[in-house]
Legacy VTK file of the C-alpha trace (Angstrom):
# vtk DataFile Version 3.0
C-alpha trace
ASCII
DATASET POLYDATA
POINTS 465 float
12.228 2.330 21.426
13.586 1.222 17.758
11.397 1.409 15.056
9.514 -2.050 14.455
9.553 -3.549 11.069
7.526 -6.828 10.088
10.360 -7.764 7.221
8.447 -10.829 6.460
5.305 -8.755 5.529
7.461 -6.245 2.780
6.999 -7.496 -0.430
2.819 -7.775 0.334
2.854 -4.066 1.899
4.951 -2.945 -1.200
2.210 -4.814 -3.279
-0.574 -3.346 -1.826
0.152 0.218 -0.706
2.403 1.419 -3.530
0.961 4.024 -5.646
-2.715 6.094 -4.917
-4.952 4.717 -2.583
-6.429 1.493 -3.044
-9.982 2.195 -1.905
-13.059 1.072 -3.923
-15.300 3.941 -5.289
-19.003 3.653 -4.354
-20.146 1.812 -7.052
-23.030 -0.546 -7.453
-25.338 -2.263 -9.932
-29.128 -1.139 -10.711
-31.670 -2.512 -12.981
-34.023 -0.732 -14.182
-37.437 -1.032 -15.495
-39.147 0.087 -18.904
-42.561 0.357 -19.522
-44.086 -0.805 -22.478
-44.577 1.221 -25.141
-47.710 0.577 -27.246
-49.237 2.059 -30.794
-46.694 3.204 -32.035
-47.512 4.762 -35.478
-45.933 5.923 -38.242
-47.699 8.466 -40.035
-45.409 9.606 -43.057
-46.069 8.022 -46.638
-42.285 7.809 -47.884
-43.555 7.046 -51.034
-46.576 4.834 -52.660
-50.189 4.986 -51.868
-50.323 4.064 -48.488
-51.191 0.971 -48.957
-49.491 -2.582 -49.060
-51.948 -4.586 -50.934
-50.777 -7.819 -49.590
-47.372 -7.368 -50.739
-45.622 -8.093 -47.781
-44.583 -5.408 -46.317
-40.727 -6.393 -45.021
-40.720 -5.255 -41.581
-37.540 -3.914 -39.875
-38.136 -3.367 -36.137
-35.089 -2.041 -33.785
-34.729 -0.755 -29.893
-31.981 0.342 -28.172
-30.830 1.818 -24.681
-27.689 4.179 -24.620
-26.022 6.600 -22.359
-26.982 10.060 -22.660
-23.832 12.333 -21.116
-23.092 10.618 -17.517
-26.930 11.060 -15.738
-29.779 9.427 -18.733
-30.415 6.376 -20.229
-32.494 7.215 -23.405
-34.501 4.632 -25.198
-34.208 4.519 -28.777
-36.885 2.616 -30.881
-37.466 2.602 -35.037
-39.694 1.088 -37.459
-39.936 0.516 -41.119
-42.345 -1.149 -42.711
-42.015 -1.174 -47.308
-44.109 -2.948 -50.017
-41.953 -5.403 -51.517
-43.626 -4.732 -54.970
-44.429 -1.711 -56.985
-45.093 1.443 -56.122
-43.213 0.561 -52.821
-45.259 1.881 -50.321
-43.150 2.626 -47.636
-43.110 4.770 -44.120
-40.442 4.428 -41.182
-40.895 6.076 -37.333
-38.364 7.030 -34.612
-39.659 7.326 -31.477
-37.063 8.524 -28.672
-37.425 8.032 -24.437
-35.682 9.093 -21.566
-36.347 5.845 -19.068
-34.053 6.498 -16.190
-32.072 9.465 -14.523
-28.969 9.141 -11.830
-30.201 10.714 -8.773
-28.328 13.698 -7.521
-24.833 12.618 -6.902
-24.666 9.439 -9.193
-23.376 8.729 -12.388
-24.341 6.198 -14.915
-21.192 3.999 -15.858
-21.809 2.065 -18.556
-24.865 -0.456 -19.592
-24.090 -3.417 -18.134
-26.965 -5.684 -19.773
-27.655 -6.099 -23.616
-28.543 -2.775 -24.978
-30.047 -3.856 -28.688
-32.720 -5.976 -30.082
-34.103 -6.612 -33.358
-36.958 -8.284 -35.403
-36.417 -8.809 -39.283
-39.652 -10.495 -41.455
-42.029 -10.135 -44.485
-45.351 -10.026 -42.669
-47.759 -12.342 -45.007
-51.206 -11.740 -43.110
-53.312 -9.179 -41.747
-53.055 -9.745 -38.182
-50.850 -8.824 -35.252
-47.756 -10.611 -35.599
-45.697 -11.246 -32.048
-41.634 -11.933 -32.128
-40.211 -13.181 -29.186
-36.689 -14.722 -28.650
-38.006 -18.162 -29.335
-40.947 -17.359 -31.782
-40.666 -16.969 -35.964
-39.946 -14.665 -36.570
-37.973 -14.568 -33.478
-35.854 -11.197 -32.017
-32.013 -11.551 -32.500
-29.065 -9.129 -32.002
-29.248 -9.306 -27.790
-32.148 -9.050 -25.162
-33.348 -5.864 -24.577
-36.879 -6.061 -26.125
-38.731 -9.394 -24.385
-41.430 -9.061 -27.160
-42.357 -6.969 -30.484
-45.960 -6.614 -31.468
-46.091 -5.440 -34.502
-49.115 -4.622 -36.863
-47.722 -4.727 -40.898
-50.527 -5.298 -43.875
-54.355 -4.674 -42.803
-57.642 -5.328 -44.734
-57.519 -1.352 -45.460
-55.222 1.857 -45.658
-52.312 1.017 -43.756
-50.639 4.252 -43.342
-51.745 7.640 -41.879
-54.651 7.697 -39.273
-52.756 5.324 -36.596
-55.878 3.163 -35.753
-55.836 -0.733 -35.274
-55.865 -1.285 -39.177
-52.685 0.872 -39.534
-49.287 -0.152 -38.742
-48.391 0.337 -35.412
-46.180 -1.682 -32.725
-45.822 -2.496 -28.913
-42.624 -3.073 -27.309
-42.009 -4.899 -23.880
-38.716 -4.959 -22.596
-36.767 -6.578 -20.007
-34.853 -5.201 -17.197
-31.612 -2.979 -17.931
-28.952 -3.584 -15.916
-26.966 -0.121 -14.933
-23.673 0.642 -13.349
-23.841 3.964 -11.334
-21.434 5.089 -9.197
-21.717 7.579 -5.982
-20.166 10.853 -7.228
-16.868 12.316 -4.862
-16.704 16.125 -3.861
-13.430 17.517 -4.830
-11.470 21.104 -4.174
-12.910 23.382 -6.838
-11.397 26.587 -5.073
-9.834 28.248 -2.261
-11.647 31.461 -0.781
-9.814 33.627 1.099
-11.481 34.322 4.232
-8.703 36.868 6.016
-4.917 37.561 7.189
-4.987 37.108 11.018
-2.177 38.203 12.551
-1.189 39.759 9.780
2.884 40.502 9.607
3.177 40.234 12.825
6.774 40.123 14.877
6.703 38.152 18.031
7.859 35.576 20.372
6.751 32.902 17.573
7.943 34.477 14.512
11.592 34.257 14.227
12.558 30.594 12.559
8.791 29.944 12.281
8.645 26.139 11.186
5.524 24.604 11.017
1.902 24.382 12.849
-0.881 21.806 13.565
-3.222 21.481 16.598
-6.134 20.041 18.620
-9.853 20.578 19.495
-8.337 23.515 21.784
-4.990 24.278 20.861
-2.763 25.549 18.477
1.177 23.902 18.388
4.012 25.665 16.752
7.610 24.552 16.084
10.559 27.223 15.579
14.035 25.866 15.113
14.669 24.965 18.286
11.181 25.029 20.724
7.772 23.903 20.609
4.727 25.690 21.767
1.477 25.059 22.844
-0.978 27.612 22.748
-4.772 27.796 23.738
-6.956 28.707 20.313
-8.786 31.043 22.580
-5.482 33.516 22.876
-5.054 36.483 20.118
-1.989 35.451 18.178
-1.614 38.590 17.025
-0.750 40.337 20.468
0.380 36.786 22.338
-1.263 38.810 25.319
-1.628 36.422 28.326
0.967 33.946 27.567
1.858 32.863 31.124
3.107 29.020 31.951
0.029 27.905 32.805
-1.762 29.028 29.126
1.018 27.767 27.227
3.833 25.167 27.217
7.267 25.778 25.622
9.556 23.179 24.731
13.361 22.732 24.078
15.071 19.906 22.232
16.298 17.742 24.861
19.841 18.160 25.629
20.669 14.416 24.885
19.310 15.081 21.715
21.464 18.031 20.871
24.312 15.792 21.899
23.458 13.611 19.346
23.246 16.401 16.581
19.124 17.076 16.366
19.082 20.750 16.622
16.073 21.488 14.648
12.585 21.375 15.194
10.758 20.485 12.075
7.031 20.021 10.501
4.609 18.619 12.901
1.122 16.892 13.204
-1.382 16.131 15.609
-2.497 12.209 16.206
-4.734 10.706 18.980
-3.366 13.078 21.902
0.081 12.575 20.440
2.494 15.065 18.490
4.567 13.899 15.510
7.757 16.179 15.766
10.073 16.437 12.448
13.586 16.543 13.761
16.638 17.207 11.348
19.852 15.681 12.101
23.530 17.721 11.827
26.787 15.942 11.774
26.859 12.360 12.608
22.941 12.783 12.714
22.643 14.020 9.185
20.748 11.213 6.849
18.865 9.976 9.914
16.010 11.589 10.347
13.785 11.053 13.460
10.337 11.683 14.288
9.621 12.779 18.215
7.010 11.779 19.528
5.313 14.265 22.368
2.141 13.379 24.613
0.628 16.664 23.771
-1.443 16.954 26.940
1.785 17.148 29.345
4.007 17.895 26.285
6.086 14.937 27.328
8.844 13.075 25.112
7.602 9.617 24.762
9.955 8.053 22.042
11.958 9.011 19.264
11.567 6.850 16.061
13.983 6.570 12.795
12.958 6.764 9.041
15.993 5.949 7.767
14.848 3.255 5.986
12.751 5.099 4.562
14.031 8.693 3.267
17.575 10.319 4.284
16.295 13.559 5.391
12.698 14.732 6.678
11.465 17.782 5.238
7.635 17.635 6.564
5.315 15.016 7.967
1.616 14.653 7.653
-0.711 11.871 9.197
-4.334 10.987 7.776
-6.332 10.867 10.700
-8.561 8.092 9.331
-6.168 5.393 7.940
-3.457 6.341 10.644
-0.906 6.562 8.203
2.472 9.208 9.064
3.870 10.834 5.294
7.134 11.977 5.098
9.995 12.569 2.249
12.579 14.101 1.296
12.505 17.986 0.738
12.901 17.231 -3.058
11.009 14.190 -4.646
9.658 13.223 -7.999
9.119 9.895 -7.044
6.085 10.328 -4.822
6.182 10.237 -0.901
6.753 7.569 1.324
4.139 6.646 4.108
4.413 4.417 7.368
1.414 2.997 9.592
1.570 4.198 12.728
0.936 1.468 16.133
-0.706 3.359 18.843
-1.069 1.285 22.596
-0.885 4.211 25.336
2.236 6.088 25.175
3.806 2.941 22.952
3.850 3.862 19.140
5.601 2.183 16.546
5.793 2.686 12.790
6.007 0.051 9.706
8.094 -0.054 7.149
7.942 2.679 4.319
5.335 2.091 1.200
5.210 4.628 -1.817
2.313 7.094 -2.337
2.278 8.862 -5.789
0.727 12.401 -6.138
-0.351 13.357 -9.524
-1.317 16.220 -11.294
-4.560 17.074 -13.414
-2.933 14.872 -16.427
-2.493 11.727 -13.836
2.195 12.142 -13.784
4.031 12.545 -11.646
4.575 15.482 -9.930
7.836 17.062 -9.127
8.194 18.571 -5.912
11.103 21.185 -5.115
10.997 21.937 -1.510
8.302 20.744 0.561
7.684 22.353 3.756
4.792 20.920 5.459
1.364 18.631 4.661
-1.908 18.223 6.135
-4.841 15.891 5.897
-8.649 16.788 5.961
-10.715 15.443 9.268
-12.247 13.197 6.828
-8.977 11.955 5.222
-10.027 12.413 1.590
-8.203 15.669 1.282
-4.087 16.022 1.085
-2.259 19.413 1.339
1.638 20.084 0.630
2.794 23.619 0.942
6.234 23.527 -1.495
8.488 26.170 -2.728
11.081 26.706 -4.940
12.826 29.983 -6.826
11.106 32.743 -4.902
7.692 31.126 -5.271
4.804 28.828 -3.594
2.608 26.841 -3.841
0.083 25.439 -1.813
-0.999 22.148 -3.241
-4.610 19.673 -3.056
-4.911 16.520 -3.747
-7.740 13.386 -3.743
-6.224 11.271 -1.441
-7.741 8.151 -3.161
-6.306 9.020 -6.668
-3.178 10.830 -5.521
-4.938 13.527 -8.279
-4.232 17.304 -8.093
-7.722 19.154 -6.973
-6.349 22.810 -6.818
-3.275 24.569 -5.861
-2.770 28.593 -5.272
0.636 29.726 -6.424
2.475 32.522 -4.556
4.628 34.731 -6.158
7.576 37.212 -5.295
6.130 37.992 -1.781
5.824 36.154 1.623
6.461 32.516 1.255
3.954 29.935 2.522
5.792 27.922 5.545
3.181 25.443 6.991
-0.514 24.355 6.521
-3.359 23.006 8.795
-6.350 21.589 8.004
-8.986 23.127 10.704
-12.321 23.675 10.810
-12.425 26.748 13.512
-15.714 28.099 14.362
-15.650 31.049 15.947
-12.562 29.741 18.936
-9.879 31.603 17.363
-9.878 35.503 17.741
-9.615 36.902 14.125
-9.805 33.451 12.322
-12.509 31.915 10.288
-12.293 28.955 7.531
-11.178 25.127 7.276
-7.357 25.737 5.754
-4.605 28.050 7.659
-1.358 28.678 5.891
1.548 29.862 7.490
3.598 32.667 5.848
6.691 34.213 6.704
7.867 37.486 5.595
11.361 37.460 6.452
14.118 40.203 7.445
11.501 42.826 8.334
13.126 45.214 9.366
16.061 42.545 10.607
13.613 40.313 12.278
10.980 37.990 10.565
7.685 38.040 10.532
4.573 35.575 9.973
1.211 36.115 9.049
-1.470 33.618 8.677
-3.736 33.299 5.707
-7.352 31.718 6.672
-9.333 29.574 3.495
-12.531 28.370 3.478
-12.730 25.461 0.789
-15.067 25.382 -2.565
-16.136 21.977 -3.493
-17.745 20.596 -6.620
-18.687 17.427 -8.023
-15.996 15.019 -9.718
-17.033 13.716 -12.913
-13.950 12.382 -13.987
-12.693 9.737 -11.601
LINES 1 466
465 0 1 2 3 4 5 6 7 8 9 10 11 12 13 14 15 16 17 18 19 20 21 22 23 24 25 26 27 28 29 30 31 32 33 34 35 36 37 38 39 40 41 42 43 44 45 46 47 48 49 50 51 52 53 54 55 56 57 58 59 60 61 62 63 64 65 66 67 68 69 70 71 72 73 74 75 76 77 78 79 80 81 82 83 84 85 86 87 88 89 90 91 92 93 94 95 96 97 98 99 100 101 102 103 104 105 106 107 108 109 110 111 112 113 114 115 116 117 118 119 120 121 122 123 124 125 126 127 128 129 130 131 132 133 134 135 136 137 138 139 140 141 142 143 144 145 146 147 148 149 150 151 152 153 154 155 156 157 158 159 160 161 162 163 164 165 166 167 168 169 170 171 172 173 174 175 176 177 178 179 180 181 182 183 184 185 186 187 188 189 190 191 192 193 194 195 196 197 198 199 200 201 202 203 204 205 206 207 208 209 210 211 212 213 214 215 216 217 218 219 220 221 222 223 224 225 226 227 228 229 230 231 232 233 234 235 236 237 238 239 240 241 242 243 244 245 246 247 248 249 250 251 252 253 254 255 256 257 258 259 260 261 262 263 264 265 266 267 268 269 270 271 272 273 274 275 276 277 278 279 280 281 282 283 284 285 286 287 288 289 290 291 292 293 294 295 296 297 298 299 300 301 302 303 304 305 306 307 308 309 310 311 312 313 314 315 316 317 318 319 320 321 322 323 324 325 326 327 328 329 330 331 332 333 334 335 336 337 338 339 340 341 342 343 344 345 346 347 348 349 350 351 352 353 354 355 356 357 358 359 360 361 362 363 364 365 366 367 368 369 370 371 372 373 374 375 376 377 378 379 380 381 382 383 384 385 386 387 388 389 390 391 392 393 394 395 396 397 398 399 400 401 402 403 404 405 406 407 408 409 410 411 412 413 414 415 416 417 418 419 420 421 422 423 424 425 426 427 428 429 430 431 432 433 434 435 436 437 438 439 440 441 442 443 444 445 446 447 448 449 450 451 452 453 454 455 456 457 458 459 460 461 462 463 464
């Protein structure tokens, strides 16, 4: 079966799946509440005698709400109260509040409501004088305080002993409208957990190409077979392996004919397996995909990506958005990515749409040699294993942002080949962790060998996206 193509949908695909993930972080509005705040006293004589003598005083009352790093909101609120004769009798207070803190896992945004308000007079009485947004004196500069009650010239001392014939104020506020936002876990680290088998030289290891698997089984390509092995088995011996533990695979003669020679990268996808296959001769720029039921291990269909890419170096499918990526070996351009149609045994792919991966400083990143990619179970994780000039490097991404997490850089030694995403248990004799990486040691002692490195992932909070 050909490869179907909606031509009429392109340009809105193009539109909408270019670049990182589209999803919507978890964000959502809050408002909060404040409490009033009452008798609020300033104590210090700035100058004068401490009292106003029923001149004035000019009043100067101020609140405000701001961000306090990404978790507080902190309530700011000042008074100043000065004689507006001689000997200027003057005091001022700050008074500062913490009035609401993210919950574990949240950040704080931005303020979306008014953070400020204001009152401005020249009290001319001795009672309690009440601003409002409507009253004179009336609040101005936004809506944060609903009312200022503020106590300015009394029949006695004003300053000092904060009683009802000092100054003092009450504030009540109205709501404060928040944006918060439900933090992502990101790839902090990768621990090593083991090497199991460790340089090992075996039935699998010569022309090693890539790995994947199911709840129960592991799958391996070499250049030209693909095996199926039960987790339970001890890769390190292959003790066991009869026909009925594991399947092996040839490239179909009719596909030799036709030039595919080479088994590839490979991926597991609702009890199907997404075989790379690289074209020679007249199949060279036209790389395929195979498509095996992996419970028989039967060929189902063969699909081009052509119009995509002109030669396959890896494949990787997200097991939540269903999505197959693929590129070129070498790309600086990001990766190209096709929905995959699943109905039984009948599977069909869309047209190509770009994905960019970034690194920490959000470009483009330029990638050499890519042998193989992997998605988390959860599909917010993306792995690419890629080489180049006798090193490696085993790349993480946020599949949302297209951001670089981590990456571990191998140097001068074994090169990393392939990587799967697995969280193992205990099924696997020798194995522990979530992230396996193939590595080959090649021409040991004239025969290769692999060894497989076993992560367990570090994750932290991401403050940044």
């Amino acid at each position: 079966m050909r490869i179907s193509i909606d031509r009429f949908f392109l340009v809105l695909l193009l539109l909408l799946f270019s670049s990182s993930e589209a999803w919507p972080q978890a964000k959502s509005n809050k408002s909060i509440s404040i409490s009033s705040k009452s008798r609020l006293c300033p104590t210090n004589t700035r100058r004068g005698d401490r009292e106003f003598g029923g001149h004035g005083p000019k009043v100067t009352a101020t609140a405000r709400v701001s961000l306090q790093g990404k978790t507080k909101v902190v309530l700011r609120l000042f008074l100043h109260a000065i004689e507006t004769k001689r000997d200027w009798t003057e005091t001022r207070g700050t008074w500062t509040y913490t009035v609401y803190t993210a919950p574990t896992g949240y950040k704080i945004n931005r303020i979306i409501s008014n953070p400020y308000s204001e009152a401005r007079y020249i009290d001319n009485d001795h009672g309690l004088d009440i601003t409002t947004q409507t009253s004179k004196p009336k609040i101005t500069g936004g809506n944060l305080v609903r009312r200022f009650e503020i106590m300015g010239d009394t029949g006695g001392k004003d300053i000092g002993n904060c009683t009802r014939d000092d100054v003092y104020m009450n504030v009540h506020f109205n709501s404060v409208k928040l944006e918060i936002q439900k933090l992502e876990t990101i790839i902090s680290r990768f621990d090593l957990t083991g090497d199991y088998p460790q340089q090992v030289v075996n039935k699998l290891s010569k022309e090693i190409r890539g790995t994947a698997h199911d709840q129960n089984h592991w799958f391996f390509t070499q250049d030209d077979m693909l095996w199926k092995i039960p987790v339970t088995l001890n890769l390190a011996t292959m003790g066991k392996l009869t026909p009925a533990s594991a399947k092996l695979i040839d490239i179909p003669p009719y596909l030799q004919r036709k030039g595919y020679r080479r088994y590839g990268d490979l991926d597991y996808y609702k009890g199907h397996l997404f075989v790379a296959l690289e074209g020679e001769g007249r199949a060279k720029n036209r790389p395929l995909v195979a498509i095996f039921n992996a419970t028989n291990m039967k060929l189902i269909d063969t699909l081009s990506l052509k119009q995509g890419q002109r030669s396959i170096g890896w494949i990787a499918i997200n097991p939540v958005n269903g999505y197959l990526y693929s590129s070129e070996p070498r790309t600086s351009t990001g990766v190209k990515r096709y929905r995959i149609t699943l109905s039984g045994d009948q599977v069909s792919l869309s047209f190509p749409s770009s994905y960019n991966v970034l690194n920490k400083f959000r470009r483009s990143v330029s990638l050499i040699n890519i042998q193989s990619g992997s998605f988390s179970a959860d599909g917010r994780y993306f792995f690419l294993v890629d080489s180049t000039g006798g090193n490696g490097q085993l790349w993480s991404f946020n599949h949302r942002t297209g951001k670089e997490m981590y990456k571990t850089i191998y140097r001068n030694g074994p090169m990393p080949k392939a990587v799967s995403h697995w969280n193992i248990g205990t099924k696997a004799p020798g194995m522990r962790g979530q992230l396996h990486l193939l590595m080959l040691h090649p021409n040991t002692q004239e025969q290769d060998a692999y060894s497989l490195k076993h992560y367990t992932i570090r994750e932290k909070l991401d403050w940044d996206n």
